[in-house]
Rosetta silent file (secondary structure, phi, psi, omega in degrees, C-alpha in Angstrom):
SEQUENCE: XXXXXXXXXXXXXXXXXXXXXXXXXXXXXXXXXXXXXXXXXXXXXXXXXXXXXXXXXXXXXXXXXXX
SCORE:     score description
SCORE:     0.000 S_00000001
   1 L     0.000  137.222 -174.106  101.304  100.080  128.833 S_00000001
   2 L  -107.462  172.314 -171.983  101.587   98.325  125.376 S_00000001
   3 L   -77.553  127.926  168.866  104.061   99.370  122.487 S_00000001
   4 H   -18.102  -54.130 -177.299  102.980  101.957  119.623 S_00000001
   5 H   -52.923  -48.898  151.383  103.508   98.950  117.520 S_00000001
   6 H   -43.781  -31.474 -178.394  101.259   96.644  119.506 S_00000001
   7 H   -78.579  -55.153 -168.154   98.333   99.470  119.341 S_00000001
   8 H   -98.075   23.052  135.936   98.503   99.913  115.576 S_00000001
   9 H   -63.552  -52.505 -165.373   98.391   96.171  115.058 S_00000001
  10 H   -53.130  -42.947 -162.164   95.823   95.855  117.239 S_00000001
  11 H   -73.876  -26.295 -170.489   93.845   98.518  115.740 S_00000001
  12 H   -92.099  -68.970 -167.759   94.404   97.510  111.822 S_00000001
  13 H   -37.268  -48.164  159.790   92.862   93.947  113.025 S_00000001
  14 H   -70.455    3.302  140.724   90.092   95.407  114.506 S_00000001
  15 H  -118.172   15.509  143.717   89.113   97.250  111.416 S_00000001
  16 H   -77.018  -40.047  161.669   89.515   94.839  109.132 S_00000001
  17 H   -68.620  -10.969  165.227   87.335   92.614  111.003 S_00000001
  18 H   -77.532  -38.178  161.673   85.156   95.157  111.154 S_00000001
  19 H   -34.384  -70.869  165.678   85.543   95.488  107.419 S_00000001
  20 H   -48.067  -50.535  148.372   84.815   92.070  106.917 S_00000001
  21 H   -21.998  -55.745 -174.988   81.436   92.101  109.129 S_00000001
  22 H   -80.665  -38.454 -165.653   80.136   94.874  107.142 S_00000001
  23 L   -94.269   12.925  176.938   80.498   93.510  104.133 S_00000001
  24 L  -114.055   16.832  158.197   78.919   90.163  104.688 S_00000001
  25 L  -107.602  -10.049  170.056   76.097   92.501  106.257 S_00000001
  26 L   -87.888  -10.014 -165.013   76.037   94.494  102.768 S_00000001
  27 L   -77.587  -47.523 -161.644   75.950   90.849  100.856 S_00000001
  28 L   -60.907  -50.229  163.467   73.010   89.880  103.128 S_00000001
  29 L   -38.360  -21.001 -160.138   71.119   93.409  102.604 S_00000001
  30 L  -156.712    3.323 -178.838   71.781   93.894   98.393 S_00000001
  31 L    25.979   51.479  154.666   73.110   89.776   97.656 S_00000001
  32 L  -156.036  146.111 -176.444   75.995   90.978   96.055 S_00000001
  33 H   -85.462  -15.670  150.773   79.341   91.133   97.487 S_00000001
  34 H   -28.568  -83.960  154.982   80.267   94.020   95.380 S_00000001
  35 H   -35.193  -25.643 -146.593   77.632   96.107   96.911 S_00000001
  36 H  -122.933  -52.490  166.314   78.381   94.661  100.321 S_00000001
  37 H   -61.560  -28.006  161.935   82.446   95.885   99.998 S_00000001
  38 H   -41.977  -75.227 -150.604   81.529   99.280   98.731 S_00000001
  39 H   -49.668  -35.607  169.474   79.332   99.613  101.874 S_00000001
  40 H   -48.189  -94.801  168.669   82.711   98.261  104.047 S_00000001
  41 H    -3.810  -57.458 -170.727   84.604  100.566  102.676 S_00000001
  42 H   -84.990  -21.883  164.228   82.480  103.875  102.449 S_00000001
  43 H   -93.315   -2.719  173.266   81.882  102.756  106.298 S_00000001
  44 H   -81.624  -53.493 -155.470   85.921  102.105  107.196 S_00000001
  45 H   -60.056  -50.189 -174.366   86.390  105.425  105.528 S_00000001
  46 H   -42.632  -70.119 -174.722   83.403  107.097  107.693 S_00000001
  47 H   -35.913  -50.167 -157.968   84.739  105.469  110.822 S_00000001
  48 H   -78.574  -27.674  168.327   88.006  106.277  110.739 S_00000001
  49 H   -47.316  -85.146  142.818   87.271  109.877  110.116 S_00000001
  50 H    26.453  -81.664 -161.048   84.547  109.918  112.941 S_00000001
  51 H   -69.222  -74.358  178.173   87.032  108.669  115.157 S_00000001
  52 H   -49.590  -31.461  166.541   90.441  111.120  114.690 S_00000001
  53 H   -69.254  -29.205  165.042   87.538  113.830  115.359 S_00000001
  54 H   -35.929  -69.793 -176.845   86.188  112.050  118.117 S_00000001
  55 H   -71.865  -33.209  175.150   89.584  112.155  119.541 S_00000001
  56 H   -37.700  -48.537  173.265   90.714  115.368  118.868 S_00000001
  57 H   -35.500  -73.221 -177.077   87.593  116.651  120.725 S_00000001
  58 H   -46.061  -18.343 -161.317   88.221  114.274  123.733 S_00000001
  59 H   -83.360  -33.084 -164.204   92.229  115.383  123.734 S_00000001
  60 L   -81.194    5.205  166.589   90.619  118.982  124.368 S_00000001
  61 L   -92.838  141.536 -179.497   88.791  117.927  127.499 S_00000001
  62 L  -103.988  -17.400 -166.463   90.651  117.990  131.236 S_00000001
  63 L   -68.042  140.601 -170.211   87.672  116.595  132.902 S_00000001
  64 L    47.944   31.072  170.324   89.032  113.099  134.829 S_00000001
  65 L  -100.950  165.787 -175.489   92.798  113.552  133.349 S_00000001
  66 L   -87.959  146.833  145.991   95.650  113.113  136.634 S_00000001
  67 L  -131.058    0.000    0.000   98.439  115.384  135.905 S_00000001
């Protein structure tokens, strides 16, 4: 098991590289990196939402937890 601390490092790296990705996939799509950091953004924002709902759902399922 790794440390809270370890998790939300891990986790900020991995969306900033995700960050980065998208927006040099919005430069290639629209050639402008403006445009291309919006689209990072408005898709970090999406994600992260997505995701805390995602889990919430998943917290509310028992199927395969051990107790």
């Amino acid at each position: 098991m790794e440390s809270r601390a370890r998790s939300i490092v891990k986790a900020v790296i991995w969306n900033l590289i995700g960050l980065l990705m998208m927006c040099v996939v919005g430069f290639v799509a629209t050639g402008s990196f403006a445009v291309g950091g919006v689209m990072a953004l408005i898709n970090a924002a999406i994600g992260l939402t997505l995701y805390v709902v995602y889990e919430r759902i998943w917290a509310q399922v028992r199927w395969g937890r051990h107790v």
